[in-house]
C-alpha positions in Angstrom: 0.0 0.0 0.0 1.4 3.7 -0.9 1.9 5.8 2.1 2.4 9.5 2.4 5.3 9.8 4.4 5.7 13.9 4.2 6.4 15.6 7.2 2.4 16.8 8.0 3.5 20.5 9.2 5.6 20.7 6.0 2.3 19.3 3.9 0.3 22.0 5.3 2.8 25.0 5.0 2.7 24.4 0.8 -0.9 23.8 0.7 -1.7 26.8 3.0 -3.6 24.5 5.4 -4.1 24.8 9.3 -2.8 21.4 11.0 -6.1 21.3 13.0 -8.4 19.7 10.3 -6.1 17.0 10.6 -6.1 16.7 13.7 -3.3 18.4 14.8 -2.4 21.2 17.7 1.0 22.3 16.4 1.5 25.1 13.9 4.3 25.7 12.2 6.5 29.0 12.5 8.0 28.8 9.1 6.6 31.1 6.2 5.8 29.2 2.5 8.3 30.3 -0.1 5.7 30.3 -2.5 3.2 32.6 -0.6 2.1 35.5 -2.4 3.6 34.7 -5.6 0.8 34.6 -8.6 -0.5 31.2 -9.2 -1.8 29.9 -12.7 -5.6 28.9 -12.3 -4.5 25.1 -13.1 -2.6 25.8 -9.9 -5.0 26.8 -8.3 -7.5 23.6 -9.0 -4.5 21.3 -8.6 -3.8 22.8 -5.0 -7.4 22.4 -3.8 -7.6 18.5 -5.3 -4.6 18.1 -3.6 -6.0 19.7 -0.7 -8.8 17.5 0.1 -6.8 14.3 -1.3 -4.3 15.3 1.8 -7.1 15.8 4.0 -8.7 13.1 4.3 -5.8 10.4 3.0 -7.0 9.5 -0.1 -4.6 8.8 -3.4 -5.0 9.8 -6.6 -6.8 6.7 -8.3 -9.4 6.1 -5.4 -9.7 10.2 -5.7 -10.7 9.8 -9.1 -13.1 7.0 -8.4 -15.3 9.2 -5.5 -15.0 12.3 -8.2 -16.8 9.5 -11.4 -19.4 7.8 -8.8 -20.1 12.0 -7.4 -20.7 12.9 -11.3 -23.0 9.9 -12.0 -25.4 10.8 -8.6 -27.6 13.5 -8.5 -27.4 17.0 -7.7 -24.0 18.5 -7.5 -21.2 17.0 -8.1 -18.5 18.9 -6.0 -20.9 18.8 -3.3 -21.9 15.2 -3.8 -18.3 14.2 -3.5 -17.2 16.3 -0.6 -20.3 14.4 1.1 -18.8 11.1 -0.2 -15.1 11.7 1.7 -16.6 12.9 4.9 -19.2 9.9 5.0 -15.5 7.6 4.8 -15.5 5.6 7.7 -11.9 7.0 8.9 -13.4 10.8 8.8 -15.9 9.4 10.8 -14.3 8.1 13.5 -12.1 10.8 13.8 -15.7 12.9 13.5 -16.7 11.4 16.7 -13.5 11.8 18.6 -12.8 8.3 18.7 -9.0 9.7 17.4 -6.9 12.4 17.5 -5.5 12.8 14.4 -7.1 11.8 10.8 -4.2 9.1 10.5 -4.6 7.7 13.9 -8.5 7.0 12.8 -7.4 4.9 10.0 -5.3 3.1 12.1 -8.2 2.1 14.5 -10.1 1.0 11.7 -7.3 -0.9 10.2 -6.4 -3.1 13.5 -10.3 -3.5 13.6 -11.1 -1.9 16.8 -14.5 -0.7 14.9 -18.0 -2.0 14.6 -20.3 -1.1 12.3 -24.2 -2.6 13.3 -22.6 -4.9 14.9 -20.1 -6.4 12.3 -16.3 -5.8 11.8 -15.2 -3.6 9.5 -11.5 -2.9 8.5 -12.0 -0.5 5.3 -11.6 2.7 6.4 -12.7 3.6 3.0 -16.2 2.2 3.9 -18.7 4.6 3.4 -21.5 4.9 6.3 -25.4 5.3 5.5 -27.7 7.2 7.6 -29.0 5.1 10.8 -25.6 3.6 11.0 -24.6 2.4 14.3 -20.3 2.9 14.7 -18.8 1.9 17.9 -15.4 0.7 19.3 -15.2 -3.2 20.0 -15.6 -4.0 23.5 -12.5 -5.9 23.7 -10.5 -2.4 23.0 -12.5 0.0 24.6 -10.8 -0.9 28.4 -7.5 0.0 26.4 -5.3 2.6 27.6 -5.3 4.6 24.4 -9.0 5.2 24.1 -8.9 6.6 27.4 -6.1 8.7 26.4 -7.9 10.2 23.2 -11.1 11.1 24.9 -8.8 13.4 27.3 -7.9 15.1 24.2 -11.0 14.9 22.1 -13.7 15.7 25.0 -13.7 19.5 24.3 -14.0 18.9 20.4 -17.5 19.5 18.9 -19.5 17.0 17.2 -20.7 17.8 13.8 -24.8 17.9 13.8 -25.2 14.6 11.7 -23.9 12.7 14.3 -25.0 11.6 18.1 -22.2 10.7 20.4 -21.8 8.9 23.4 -18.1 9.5 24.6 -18.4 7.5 27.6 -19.7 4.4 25.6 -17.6 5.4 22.4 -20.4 4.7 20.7 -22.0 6.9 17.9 -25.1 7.2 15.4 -25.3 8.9 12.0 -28.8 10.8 11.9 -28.3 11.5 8.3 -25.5 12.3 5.8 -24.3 15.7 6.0 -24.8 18.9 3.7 -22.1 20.7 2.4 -22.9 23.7 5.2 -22.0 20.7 7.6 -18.4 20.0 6.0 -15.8 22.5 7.8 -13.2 21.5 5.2 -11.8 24.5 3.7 -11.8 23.0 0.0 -13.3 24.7 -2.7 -14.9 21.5 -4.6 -15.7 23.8 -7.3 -12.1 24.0 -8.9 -11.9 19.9 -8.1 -14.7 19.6 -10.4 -13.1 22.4 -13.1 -9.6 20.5 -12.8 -11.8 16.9 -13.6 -14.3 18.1 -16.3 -11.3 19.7 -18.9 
């Protein structure tokens, strides 16, 4: 499997991201050497894909895959696939405070500390449905490092699509979230310009 291994703080500095919708508390002092300097508008749409690719931990062909299935469903398709990433079972778990960081939620999934209605599941690319029920196995939820999370995630608010019970690390998806609902700052637009030439 590919992995990202680029320094996140250094990731963030060229796309002109804040650390925290990764996960993250540290900021970085440094200044971009690019900042301020004119950018093409193929720049421009190539920074924002690669923006919500390094967001939520996606690669380019699976990218591609949520951008086609967003185009073929109704309504919009920018908003349809920024729906689509958020509605990935990683970005939920990290939703729900279950992990610190965006990477750390993939990792629970992966070792397959995570329910879904009951049942296993180690895709963190699965994609939840309204009415879903997500919870942490029972076997892991006595472990040291859930404990350690909540410390860090109790003061983080849940989005509105979502009820939470920290105590239980348990969690239900009322419905799919709108766009309003997605606090990513990622213009979909220009994802959808950079697709559609």
């Amino acid at each position: 499997m590919a992995v990202n291994r680029t320094p996140v703080l250094k990731r963030c500095r060229s796309l002109d991201l804040e650390p925290a919708y990764l996960g993250y508390s540290k900021t970085s002092k440094r200044k971009n050497p690019r900042a301020g300097k004119k950018v093409s508008e193929y720049g421009l749409q190539l920074r924002e894909k690669q923006k919500a690719k390094f967001i939520y931990g996606v690669l380019e062909k699976p990218f591609r895959n949520y951008y086609e299935k967003a185009d073929r469903m109704k309504g919009m398709t920018g908003e349809n696939l920024m729906v689509m990433l958020e509605s990935r079972l990683d970005s939920v778990i990290f939703r729900m405070g279950f992990a610190r960081t965006r990477r750390e939620a993939r990792q629970i999934v992966g070792h397959q500390h995570v329910l879904v209605n009951g049942k296993p599941v180690q895709i963190p690319s699965y994609l939840v449905k309204a009415g879903d029920v997500i919870e942490i196995r029972e076997k892991a939820k006595s472990m040291q490092r859930y404990k350690d999370i909540l410390e860090v995630t109790s003061g983080r608010l849940t989005p509105e699509w979502m009820d939470v019970d920290m105590e239980g690390l348990k969690g239900t998806i009322k419905n799919l979230p709108t766009r309003e609902m997605i606090d990513v700052p990622v213009n979909e637009m220009l994802i959808v310009e950079l697709y559609s030439k």
